[in-house]
C-alpha positions in Angstrom: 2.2 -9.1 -29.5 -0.3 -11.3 -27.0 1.6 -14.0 -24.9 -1.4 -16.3 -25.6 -4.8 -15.7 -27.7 -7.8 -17.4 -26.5 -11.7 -17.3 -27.2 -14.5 -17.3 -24.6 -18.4 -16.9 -24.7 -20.3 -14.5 -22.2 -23.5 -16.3 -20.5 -26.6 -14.8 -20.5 -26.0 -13.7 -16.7 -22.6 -12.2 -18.1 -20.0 -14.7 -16.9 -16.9 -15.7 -18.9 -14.8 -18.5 -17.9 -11.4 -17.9 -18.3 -9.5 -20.9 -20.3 -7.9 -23.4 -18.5 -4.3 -22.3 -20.4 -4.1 -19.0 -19.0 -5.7 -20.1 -15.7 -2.5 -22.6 -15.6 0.0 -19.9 -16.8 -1.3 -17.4 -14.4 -1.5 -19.6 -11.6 -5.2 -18.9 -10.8 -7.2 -20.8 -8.3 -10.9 -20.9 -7.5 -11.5 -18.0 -5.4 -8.9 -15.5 -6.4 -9.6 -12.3 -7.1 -8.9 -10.7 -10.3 -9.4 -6.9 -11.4 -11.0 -5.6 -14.7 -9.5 -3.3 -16.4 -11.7 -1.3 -19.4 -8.7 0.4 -21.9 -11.3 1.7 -25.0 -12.1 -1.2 -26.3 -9.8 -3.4 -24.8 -10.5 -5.5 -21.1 -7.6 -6.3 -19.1 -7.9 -9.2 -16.3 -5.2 -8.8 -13.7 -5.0 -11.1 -11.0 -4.5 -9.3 -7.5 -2.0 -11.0 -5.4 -2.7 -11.1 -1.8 -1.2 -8.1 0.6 -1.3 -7.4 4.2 -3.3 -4.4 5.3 0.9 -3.2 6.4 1.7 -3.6 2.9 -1.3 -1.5 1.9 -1.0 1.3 4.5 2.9 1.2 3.8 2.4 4.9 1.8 0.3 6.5 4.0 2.3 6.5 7.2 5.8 7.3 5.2 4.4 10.2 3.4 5.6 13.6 5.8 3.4 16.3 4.3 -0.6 16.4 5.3 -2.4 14.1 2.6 -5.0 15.3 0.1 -8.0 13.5 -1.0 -5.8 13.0 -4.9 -3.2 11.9 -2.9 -5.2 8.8 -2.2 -6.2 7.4 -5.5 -1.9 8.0 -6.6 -1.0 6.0 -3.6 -3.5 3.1 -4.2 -2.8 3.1 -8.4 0.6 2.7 -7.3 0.0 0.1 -5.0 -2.3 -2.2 -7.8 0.8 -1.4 -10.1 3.2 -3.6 -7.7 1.0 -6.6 -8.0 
């Protein structure tokens, strides 16, 4: 079950504000970034928390064998996952 259910409108240019009770709760300020996340029929909004590029990289220079292109998208899925 939902922590919190609530309704918003889509503008004409397709923006949707995101209401003030889960801006509180999620601690979102203007400027932050969020993700989308399309599940069916289902949108997720994440917000992304702020990482250094040593965070981000962290993967790639522990991992000991030659990395494919795959590899890539694993490490950065696992990466969003953290946030």
């Amino acid at each position: 079950m939902p922590e919190a259910v609530e309704t918003g409108t889509v503008s004409v240019r397709g923006q949707v504000a995101i209401p003030s009770g889960i801006r509180d709760r999620m601690h979102l300020k203007e400027g932050e970034k969020i993700i989308f996340l399309l599940e069916g029929d289902s949108l997720i909004i994440k917000k992304i928390e702020d990482i250094s590029w040593e965070e981000v990289t962290k993967p790639l220079r522990e991992a000991k064998k030659k990395i494919r292109e795959d590899d890539v998208n694993d490490l950065v899925h696992k990466i969003r996952k953290r946030g």
